[in-house]
PDB file of the backbone (N, CA, C, O) and the ligand in Angstrom, with CONECT records:
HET     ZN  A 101       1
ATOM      1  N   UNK A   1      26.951  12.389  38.208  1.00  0.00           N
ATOM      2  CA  UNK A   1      27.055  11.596  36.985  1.00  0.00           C
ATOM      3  C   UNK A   1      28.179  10.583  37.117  1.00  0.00           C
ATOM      4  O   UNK A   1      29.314  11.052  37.206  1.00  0.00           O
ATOM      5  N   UNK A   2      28.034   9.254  37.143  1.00  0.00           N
ATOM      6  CA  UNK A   2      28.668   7.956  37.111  1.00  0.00           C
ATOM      7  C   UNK A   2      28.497   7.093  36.252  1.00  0.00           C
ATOM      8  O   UNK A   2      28.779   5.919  36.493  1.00  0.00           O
ATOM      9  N   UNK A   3      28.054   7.442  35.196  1.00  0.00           N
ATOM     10  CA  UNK A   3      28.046   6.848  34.409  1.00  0.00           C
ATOM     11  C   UNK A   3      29.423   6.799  33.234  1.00  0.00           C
ATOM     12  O   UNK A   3      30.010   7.598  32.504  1.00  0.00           O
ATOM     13  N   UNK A   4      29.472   5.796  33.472  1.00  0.00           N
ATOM     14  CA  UNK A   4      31.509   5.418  32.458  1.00  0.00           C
ATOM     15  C   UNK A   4      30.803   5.556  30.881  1.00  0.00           C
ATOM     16  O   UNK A   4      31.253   6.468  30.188  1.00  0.00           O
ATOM     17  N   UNK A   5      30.204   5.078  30.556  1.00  0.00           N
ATOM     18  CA  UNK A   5      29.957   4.731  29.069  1.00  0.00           C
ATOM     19  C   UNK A   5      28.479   5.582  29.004  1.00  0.00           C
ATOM     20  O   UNK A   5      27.534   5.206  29.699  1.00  0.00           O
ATOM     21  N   UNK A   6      28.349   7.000  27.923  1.00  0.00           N
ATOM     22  CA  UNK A   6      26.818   7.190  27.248  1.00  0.00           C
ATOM     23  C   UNK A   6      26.003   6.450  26.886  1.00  0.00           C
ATOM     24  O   UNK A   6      26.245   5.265  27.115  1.00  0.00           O
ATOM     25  N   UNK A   7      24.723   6.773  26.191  1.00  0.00           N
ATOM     26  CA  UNK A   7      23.673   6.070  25.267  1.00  0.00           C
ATOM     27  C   UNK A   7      24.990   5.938  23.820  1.00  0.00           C
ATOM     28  O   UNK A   7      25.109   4.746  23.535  1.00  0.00           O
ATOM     29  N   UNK A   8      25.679   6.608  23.161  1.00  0.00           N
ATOM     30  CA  UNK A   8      26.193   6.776  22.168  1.00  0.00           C
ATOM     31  C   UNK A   8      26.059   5.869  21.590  1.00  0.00           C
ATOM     32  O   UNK A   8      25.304   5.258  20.835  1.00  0.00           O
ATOM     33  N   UNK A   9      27.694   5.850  22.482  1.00  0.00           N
ATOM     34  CA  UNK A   9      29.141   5.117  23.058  1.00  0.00           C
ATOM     35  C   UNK A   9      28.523   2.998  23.439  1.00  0.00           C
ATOM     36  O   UNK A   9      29.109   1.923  23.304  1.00  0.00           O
ATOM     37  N   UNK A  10      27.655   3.245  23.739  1.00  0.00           N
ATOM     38  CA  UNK A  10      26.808   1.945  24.290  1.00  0.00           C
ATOM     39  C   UNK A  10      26.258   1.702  23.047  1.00  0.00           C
ATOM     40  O   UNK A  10      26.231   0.473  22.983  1.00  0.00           O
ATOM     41  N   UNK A  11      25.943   2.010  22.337  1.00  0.00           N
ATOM     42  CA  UNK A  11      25.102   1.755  20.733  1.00  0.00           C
ATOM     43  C   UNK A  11      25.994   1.503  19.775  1.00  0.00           C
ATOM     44  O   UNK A  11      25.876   0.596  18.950  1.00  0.00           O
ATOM     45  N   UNK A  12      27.334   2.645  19.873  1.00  0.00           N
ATOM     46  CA  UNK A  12      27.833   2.340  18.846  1.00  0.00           C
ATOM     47  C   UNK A  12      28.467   0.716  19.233  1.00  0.00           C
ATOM     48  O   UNK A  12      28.445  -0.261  18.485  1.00  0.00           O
ATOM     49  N   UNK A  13      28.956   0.782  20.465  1.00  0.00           N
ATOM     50  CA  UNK A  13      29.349  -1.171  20.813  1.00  0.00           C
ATOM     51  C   UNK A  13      28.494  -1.650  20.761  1.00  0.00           C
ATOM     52  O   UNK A  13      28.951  -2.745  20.434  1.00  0.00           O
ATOM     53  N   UNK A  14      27.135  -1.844  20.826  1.00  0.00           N
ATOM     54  CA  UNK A  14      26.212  -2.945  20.712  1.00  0.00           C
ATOM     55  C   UNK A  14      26.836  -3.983  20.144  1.00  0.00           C
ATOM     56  O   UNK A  14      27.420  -4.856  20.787  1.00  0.00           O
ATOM     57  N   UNK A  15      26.739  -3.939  18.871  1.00  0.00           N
ATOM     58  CA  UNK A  15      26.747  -5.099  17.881  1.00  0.00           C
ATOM     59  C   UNK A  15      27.839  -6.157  18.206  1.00  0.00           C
ATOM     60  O   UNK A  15      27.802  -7.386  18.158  1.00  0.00           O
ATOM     61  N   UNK A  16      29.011  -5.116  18.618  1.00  0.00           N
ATOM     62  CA  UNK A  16      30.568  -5.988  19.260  1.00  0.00           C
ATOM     63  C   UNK A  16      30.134  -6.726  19.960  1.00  0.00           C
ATOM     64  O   UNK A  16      30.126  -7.951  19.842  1.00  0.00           O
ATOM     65  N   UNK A  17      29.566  -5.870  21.070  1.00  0.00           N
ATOM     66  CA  UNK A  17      28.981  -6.594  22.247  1.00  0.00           C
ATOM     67  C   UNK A  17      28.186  -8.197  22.270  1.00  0.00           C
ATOM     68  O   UNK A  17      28.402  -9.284  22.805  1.00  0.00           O
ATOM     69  N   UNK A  18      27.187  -7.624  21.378  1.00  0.00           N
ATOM     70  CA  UNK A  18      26.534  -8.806  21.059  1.00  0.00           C
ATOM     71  C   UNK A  18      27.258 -10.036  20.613  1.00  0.00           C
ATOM     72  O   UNK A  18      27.190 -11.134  21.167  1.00  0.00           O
ATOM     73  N   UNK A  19      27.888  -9.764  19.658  1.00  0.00           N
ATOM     74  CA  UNK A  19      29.120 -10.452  18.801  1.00  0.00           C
ATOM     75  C   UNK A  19      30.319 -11.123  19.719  1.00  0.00           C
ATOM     76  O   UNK A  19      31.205 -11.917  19.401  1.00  0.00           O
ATOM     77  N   UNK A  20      29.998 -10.484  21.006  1.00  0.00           N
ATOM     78  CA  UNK A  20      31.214 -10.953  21.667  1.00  0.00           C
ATOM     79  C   UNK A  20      32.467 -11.104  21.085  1.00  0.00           C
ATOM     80  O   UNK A  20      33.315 -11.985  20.947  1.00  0.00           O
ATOM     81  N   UNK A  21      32.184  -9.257  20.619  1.00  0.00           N
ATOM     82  CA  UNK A  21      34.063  -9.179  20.170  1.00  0.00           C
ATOM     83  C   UNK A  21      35.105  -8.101  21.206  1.00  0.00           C
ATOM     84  O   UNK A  21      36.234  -7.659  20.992  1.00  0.00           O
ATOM     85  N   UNK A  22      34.192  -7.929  22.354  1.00  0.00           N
ATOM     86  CA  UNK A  22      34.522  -6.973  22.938  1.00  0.00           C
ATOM     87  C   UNK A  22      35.637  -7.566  23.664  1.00  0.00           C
ATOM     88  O   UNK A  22      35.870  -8.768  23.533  1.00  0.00           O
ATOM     89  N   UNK A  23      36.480  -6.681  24.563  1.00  0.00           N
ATOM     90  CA  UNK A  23      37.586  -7.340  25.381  1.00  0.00           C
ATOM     91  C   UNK A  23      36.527  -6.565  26.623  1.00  0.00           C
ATOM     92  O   UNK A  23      35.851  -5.536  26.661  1.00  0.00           O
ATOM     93  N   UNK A  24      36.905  -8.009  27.828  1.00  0.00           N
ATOM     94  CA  UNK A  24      36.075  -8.211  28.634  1.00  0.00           C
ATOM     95  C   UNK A  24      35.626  -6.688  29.230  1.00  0.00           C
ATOM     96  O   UNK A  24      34.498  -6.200  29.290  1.00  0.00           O
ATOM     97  N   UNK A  25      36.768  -6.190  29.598  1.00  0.00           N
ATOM     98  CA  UNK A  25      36.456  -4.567  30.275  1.00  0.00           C
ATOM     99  C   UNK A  25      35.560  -3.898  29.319  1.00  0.00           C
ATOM    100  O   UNK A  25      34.510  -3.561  29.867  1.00  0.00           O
ATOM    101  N   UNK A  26      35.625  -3.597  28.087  1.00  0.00           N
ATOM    102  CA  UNK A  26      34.304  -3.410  27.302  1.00  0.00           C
ATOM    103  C   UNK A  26      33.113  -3.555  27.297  1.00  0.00           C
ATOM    104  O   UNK A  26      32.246  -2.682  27.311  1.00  0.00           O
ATOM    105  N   UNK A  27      32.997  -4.739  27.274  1.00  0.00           N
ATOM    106  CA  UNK A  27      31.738  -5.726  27.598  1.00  0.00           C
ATOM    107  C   UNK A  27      31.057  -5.415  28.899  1.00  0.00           C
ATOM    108  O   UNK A  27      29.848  -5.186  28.879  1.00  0.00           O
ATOM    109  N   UNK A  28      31.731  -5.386  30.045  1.00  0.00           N
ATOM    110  CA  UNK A  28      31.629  -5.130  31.173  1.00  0.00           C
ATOM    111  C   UNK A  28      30.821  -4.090  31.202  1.00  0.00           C
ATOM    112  O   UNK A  28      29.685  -4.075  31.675  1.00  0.00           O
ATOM    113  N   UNK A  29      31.691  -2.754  30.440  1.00  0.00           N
ATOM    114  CA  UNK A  29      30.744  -1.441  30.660  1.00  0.00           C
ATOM    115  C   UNK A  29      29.587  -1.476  29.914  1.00  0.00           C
ATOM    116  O   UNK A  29      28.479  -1.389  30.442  1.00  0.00           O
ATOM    117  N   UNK A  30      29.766  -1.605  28.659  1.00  0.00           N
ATOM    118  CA  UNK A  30      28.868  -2.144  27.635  1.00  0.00           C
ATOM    119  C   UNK A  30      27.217  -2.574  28.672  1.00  0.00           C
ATOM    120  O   UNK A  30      26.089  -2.178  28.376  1.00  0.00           O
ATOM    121  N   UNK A  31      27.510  -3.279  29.626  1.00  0.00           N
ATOM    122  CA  UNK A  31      26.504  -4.453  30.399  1.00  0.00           C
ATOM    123  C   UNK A  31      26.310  -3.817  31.299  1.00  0.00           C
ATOM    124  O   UNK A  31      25.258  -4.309  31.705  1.00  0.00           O
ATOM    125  N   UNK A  32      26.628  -2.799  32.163  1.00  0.00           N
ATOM    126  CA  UNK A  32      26.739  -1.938  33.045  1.00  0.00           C
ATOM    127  C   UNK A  32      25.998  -0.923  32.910  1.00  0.00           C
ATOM    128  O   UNK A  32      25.416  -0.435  33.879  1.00  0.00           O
ATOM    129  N   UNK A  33      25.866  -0.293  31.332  1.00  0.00           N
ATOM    130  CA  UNK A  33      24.973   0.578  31.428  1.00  0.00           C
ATOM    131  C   UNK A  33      23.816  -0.026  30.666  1.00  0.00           C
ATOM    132  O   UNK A  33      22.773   0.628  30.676  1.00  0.00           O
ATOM    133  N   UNK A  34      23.828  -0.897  30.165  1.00  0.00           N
ATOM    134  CA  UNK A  34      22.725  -1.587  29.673  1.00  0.00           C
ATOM    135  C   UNK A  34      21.658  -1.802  31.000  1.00  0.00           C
ATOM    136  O   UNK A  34      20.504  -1.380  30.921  1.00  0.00           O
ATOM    137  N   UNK A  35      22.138  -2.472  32.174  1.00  0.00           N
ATOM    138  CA  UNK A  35      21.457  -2.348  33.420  1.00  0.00           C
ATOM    139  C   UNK A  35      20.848  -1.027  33.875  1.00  0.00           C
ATOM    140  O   UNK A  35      19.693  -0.915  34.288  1.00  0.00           O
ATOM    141  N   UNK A  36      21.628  -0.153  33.775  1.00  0.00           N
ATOM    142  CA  UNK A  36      21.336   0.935  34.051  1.00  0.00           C
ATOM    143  C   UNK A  36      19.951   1.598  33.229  1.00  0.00           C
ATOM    144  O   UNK A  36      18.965   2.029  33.826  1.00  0.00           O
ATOM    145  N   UNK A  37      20.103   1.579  31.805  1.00  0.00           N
ATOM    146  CA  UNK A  37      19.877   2.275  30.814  1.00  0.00           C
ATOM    147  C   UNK A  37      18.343   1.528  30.065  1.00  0.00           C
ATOM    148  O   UNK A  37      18.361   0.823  29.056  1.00  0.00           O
ATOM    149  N   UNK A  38      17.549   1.767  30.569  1.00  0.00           N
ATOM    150  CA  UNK A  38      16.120   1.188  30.158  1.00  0.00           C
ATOM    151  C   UNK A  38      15.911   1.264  28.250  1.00  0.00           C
ATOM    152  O   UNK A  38      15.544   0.365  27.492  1.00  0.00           O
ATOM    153  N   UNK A  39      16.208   2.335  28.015  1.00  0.00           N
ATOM    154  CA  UNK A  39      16.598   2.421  26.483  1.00  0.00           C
ATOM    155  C   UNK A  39      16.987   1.641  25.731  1.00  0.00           C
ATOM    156  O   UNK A  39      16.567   1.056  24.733  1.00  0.00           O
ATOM    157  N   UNK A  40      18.309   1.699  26.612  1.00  0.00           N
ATOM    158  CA  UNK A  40      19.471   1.016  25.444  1.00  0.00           C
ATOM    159  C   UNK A  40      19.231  -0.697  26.184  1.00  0.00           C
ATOM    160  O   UNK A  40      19.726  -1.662  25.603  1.00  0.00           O
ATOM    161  N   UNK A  41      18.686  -0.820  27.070  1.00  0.00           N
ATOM    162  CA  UNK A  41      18.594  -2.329  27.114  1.00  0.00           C
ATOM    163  C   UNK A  41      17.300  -2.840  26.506  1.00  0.00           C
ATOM    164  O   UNK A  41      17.277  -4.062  26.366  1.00  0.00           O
ATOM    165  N   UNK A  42      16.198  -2.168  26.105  1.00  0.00           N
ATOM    166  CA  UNK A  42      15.488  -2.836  25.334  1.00  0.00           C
ATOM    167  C   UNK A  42      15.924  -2.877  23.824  1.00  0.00           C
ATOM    168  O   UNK A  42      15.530  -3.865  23.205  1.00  0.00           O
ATOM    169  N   UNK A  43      16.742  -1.876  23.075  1.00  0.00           N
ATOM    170  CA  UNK A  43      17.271  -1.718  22.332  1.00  0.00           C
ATOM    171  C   UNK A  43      17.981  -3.091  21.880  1.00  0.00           C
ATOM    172  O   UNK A  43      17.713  -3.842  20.942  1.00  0.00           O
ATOM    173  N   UNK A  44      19.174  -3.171  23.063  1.00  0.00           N
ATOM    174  CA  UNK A  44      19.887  -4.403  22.964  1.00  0.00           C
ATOM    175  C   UNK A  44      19.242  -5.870  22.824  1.00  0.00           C
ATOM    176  O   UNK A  44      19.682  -6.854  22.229  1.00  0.00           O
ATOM    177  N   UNK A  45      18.247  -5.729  23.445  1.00  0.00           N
ATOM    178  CA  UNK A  45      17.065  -6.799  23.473  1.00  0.00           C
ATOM    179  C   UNK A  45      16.858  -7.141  22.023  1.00  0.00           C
ATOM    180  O   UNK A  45      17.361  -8.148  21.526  1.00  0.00           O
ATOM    181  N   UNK A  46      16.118  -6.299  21.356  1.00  0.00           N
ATOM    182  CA  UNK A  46      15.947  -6.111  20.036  1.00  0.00           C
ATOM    183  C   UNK A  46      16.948  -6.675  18.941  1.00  0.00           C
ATOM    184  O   UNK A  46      16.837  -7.562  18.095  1.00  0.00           O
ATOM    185  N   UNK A  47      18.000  -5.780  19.307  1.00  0.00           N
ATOM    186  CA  UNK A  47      19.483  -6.255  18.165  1.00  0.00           C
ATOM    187  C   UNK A  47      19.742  -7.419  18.726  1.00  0.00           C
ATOM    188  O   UNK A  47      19.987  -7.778  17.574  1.00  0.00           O
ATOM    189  N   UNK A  48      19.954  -8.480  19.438  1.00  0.00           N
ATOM    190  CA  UNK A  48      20.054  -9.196  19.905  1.00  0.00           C
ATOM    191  C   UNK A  48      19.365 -10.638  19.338  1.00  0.00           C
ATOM    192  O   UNK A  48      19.924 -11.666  18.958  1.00  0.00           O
ATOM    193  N   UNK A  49      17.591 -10.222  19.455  1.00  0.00           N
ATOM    194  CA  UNK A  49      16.811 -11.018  18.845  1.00  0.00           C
ATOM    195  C   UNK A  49      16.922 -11.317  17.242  1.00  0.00           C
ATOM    196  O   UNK A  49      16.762 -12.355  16.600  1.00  0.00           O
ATOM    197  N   UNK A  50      17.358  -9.612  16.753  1.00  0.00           N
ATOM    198  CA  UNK A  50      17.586  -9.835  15.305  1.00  0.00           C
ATOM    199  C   UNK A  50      18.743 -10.618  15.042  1.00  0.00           C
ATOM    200  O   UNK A  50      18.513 -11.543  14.262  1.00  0.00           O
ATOM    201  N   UNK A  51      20.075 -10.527  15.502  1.00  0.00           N
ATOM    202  CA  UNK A  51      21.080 -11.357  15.879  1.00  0.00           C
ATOM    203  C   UNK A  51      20.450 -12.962  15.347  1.00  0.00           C
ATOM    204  O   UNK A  51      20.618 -13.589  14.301  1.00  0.00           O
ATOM    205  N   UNK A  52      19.712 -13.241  16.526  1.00  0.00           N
ATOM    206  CA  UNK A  52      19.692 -14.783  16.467  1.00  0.00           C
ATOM    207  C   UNK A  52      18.608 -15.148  15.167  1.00  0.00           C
ATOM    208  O   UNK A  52      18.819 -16.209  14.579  1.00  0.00           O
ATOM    209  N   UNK A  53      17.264 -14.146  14.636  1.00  0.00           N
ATOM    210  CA  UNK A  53      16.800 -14.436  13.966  1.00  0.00           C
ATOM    211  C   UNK A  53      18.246 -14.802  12.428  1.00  0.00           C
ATOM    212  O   UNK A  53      18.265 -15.773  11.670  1.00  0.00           O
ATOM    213  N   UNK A  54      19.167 -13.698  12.470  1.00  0.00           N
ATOM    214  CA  UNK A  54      19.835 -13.700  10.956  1.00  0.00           C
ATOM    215  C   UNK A  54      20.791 -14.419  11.292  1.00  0.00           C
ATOM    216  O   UNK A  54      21.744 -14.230  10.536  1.00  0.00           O
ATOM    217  N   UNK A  55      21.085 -15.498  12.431  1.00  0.00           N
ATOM    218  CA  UNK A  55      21.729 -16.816  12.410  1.00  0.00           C
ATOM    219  C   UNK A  55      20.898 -18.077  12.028  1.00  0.00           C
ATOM    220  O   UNK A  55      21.163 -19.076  11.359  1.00  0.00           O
ATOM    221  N   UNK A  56      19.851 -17.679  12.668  1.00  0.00           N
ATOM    222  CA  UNK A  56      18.873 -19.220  12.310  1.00  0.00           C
ATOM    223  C   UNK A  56      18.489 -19.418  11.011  1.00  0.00           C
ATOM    224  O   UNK A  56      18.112 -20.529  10.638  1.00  0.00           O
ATOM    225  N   UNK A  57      18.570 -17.869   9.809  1.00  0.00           N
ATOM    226  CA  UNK A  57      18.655 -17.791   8.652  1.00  0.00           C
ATOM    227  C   UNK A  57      19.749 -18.700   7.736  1.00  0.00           C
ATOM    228  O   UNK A  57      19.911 -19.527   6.838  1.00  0.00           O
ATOM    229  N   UNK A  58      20.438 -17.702   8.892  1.00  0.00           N
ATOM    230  CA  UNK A  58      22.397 -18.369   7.727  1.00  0.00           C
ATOM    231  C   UNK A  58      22.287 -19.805   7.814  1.00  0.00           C
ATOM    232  O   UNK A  58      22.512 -20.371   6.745  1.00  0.00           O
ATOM    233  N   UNK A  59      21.966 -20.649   8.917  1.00  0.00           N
ATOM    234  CA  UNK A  59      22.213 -21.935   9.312  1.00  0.00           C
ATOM    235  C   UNK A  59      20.629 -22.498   8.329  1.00  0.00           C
ATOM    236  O   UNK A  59      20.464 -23.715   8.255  1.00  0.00           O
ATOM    237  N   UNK A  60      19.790 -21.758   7.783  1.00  0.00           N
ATOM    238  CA  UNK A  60      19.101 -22.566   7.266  1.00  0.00           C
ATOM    239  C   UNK A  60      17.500 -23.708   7.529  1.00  0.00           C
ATOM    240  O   UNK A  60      16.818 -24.602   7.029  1.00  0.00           O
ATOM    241  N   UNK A  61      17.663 -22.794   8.702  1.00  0.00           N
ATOM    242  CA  UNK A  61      17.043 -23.301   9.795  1.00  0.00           C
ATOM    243  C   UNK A  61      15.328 -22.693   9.539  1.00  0.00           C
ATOM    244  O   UNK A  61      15.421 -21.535   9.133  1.00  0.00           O
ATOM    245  N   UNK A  62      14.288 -22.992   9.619  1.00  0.00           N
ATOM    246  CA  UNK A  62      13.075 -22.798   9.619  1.00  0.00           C
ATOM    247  C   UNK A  62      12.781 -21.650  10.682  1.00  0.00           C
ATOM    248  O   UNK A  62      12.835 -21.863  11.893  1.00  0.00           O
ATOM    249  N   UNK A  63      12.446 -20.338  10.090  1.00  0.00           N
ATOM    250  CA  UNK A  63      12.330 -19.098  11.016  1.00  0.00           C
ATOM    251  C   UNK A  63      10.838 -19.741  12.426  1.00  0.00           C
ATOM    252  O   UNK A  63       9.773 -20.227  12.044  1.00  0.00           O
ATOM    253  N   UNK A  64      11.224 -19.538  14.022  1.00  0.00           N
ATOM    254  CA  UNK A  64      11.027 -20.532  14.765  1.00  0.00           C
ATOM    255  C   UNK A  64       9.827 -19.593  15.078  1.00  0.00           C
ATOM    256  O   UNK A  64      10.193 -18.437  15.289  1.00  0.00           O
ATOM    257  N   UNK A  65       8.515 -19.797  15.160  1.00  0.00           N
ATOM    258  CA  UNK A  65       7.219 -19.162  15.075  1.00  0.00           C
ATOM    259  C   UNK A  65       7.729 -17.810  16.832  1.00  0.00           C
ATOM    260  O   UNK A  65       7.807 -16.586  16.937  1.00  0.00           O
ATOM    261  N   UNK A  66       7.894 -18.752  17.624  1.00  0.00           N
ATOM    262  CA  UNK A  66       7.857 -17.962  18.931  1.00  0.00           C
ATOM    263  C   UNK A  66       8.855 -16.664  19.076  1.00  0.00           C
ATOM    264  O   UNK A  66       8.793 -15.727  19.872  1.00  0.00           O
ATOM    265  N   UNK A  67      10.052 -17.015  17.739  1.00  0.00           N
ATOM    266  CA  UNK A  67      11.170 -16.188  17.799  1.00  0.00           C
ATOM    267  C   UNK A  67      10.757 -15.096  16.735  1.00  0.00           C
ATOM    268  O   UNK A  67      11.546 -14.167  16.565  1.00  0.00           O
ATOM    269  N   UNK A  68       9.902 -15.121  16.203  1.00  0.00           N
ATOM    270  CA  UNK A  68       8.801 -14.461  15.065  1.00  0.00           C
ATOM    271  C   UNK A  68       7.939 -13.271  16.040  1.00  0.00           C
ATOM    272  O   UNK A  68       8.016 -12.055  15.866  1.00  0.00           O
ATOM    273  N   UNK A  69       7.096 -13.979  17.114  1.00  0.00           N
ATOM    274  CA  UNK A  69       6.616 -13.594  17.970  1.00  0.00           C
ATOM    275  C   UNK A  69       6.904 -13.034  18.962  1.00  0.00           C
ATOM    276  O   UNK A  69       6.088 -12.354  19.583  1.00  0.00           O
ATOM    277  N   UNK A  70       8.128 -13.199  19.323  1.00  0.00           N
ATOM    278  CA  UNK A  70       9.235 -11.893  20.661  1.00  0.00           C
ATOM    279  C   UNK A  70       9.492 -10.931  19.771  1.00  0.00           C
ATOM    280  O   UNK A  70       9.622  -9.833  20.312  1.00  0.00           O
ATOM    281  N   UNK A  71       9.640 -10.927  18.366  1.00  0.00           N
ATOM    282  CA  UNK A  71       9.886  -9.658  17.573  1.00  0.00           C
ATOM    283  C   UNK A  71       9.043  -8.163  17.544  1.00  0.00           C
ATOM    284  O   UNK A  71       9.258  -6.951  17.532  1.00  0.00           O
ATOM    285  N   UNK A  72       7.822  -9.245  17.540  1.00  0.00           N
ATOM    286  CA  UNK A  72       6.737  -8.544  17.495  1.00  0.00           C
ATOM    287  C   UNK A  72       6.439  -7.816  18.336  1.00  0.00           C
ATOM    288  O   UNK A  72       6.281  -6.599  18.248  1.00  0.00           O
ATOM    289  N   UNK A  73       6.311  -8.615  19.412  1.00  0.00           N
ATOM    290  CA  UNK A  73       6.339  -7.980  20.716  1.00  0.00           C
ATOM    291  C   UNK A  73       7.124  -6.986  20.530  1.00  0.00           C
ATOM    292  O   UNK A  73       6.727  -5.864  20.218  1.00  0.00           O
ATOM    293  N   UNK A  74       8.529  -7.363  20.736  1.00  0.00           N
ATOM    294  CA  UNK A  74       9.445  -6.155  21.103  1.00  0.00           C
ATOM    295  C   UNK A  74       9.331  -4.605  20.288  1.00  0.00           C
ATOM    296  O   UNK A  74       9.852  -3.538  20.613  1.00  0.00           O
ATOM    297  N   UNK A  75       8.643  -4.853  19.377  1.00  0.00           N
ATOM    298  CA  UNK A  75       8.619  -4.148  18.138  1.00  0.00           C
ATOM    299  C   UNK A  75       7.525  -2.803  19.229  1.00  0.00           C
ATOM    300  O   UNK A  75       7.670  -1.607  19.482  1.00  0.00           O
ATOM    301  N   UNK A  76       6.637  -3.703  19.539  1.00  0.00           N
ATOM    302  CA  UNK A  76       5.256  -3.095  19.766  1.00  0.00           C
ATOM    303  C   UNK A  76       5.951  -2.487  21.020  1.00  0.00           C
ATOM    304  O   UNK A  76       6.031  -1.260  20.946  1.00  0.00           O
ATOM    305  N   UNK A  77       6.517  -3.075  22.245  1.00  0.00           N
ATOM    306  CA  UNK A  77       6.823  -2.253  23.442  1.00  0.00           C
ATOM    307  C   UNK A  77       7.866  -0.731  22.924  1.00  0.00           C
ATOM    308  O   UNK A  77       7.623   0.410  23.319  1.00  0.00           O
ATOM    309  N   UNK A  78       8.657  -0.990  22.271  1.00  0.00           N
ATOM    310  CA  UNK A  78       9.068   0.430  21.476  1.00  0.00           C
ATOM    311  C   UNK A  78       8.540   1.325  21.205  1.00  0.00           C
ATOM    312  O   UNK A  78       8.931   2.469  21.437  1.00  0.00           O
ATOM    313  N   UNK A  79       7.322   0.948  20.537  1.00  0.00           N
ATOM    314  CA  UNK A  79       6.658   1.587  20.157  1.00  0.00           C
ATOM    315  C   UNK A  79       5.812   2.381  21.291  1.00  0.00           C
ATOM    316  O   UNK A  79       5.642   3.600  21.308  1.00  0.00           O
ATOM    317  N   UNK A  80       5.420   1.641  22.040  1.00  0.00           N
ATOM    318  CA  UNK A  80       5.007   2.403  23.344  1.00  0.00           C
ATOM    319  C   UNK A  80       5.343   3.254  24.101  1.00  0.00           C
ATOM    320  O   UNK A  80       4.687   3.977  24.851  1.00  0.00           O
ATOM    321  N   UNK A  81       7.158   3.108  23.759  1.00  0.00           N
ATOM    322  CA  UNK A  81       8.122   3.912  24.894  1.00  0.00           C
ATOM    323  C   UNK A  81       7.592   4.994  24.172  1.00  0.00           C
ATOM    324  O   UNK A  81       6.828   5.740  24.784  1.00  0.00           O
ATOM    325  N   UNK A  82       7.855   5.241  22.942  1.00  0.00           N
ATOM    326  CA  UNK A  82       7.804   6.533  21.909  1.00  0.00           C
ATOM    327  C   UNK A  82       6.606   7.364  21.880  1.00  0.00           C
ATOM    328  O   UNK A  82       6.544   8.331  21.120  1.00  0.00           O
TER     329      UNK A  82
HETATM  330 ZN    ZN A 101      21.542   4.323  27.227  1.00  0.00          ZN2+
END
């Protein structure tokens, strides 16, 4: 076992992560097991997409059909893992 950072521990940073509030060594591991971690990187995928969907919101911006459509998707490959 070499793994520095769990599924948890990696979830509960997501959002930082995403947010790029992490200090770099964070981030690092954060990204490290995301590579690793088929789970938690589609996961991240996901929070990620939602991320940019609830910016393109704030900014006012017309929800962008294709960014509508990776949701979906992603929604559905989850669903598959399960
Ligand atoms: Zn994981």
């Amino acid at each position: 076992m070499d793994e520095s950072m769990d599924c948890g521990e990696a979830e509960a940073r997501l959002q930082d992560y995403l947010k790029r509030e992490l200090t770099p060594e964070l981030a690092a591991e954060v990204r490290d097991h995301l590579v690793r971690c088929r789970g938690c990187f589609g996961h991240a995928q996901f929070e990620e997409t939602l991320l940019q969907l609830l910016e393109a919101r704030a900014r006012r911006e017309t929800c962008p059909g294709a960014l509508r459509e990776r949701i979906c998707a992603l929604l559905r490959a989850e669903a598959d893992q399960n």
